[in-house]
N, C-alpha and C positions, 0 to 999 in steps of 0.2 A: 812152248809151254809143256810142262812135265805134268803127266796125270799122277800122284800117286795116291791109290783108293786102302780103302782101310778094310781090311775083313770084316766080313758080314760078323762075326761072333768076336770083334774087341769093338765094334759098334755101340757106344753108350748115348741115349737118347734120353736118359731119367728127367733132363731139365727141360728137356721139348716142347713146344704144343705145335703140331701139323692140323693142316687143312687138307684132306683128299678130295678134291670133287670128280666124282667118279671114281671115287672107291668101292661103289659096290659088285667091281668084276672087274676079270681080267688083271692087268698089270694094278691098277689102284686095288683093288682088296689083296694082293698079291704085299704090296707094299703098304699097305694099312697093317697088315698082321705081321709083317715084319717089324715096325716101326713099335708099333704093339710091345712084340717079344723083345727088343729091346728099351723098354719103359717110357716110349714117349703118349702124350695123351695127346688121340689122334681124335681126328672131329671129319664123318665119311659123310657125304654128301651125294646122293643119287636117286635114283627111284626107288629100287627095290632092296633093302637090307637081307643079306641070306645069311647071314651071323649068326649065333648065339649072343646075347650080351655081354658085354665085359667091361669090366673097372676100366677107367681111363679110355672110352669110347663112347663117342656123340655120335649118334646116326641125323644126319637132316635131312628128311625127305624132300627131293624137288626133280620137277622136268623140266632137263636142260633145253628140251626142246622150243619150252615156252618162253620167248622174250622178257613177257613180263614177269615168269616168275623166276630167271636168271638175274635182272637186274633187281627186284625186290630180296632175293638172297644178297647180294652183292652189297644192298644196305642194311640189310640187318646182321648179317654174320658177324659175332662178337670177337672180329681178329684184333683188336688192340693187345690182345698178348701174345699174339700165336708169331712163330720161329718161323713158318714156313706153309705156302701155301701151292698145293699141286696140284697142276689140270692133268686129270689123263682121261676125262669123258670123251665120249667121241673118235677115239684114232685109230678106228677100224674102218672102213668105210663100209654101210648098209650096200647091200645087193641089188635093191633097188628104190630108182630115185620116188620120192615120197615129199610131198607138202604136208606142213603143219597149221592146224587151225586159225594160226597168225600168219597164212600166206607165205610162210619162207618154207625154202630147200630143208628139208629136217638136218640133213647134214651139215649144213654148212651151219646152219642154227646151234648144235651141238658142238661140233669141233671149233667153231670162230666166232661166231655173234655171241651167245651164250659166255665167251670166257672174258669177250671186252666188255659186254653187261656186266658182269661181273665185278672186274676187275677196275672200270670205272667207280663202282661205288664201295669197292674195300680199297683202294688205292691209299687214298690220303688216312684212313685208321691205321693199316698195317703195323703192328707189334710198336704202335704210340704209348702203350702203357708199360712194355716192355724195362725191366731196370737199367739206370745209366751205363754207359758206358759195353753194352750187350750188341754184339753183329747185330749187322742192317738184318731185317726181313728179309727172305726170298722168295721168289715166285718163278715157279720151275713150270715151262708146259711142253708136256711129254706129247711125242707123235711116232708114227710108225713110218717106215722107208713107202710101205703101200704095193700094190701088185707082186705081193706074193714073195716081195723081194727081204732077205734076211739083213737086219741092223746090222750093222759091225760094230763094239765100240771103240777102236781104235780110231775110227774115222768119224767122229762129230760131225764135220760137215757135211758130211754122205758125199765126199770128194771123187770115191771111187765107183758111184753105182753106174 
């Protein structure tokens, strides 16, 4: 397989709609304002919004931490027209381990439970209202190599760490 990526500035996202969940830091609002500056309308999903408002930007408040409010986003989130939907909550790991009010590992809550909640109840909507003939959906979930250790992207499988 040959990668070939497209410059970030011949990048046209006018006809877009993205889902970030976990875009409110880090690599997702990284890539929420990117997506942004090139005209897709992005829909950021996380706890805390540190933004300014902007044309073509849905902020959804929720904590990924909470089971049930991961899979009640999961049904309500109106992806029947959205391009594209991306995990990047969670892929730092916390410093220390921590339970959440529903009895689970907060991490593992946020980076894995939290994204198959989810993902279980926008599955069968995804981009169904979408115009004939228009690319499948995707659903991208971003993660980090973890101790300290630097990504490569030449190596997707992280074959070399």
């Amino acid at each position: 397989m040959t990668i070939r990526p497209t410059s970030i500035e011949r990048l046209n996202l006018s006809t877009k709609k993205i889902a970030i969940i976990g875009g409110t830091n880090g690599l997702g609002r990284a890539i929420a304002k990117q997506a942004l500056t090139r005209g897709a309308d992005v829909t950021v999903i996380g706890r805390t919004f540190r933004d300014a408002p902007a044309t073509r930007l849905t902020f959804v408040p929720a904590d990924l931490s909470s089971m049930s409010e991961a899979a009640d986003l999961g049904l309500k989130l109106p992806v029947e027209s959205y391009d594209a939907v991306l995990f990047t909550a969670g892929i730092i790991a916390a410093k220390f381990r921590e339970e959440t009010s529903e009895h689970v590992e907060r991490d593992l809550a946020i980076s894995y439970l939290s994204r198959l909640a989810i993902l279980h109840g926008l599955n069968a909507r995804l981009g169904t209202s979408r115009a004939a003939g228009a690319p499948r959906p995707r659903v991208f979930v971003m993660g980090s190599p973890g101790g300290g250790t630097l990504g490569n992207p030449d190596d997707l499988n992280s074959e070399c760490l």
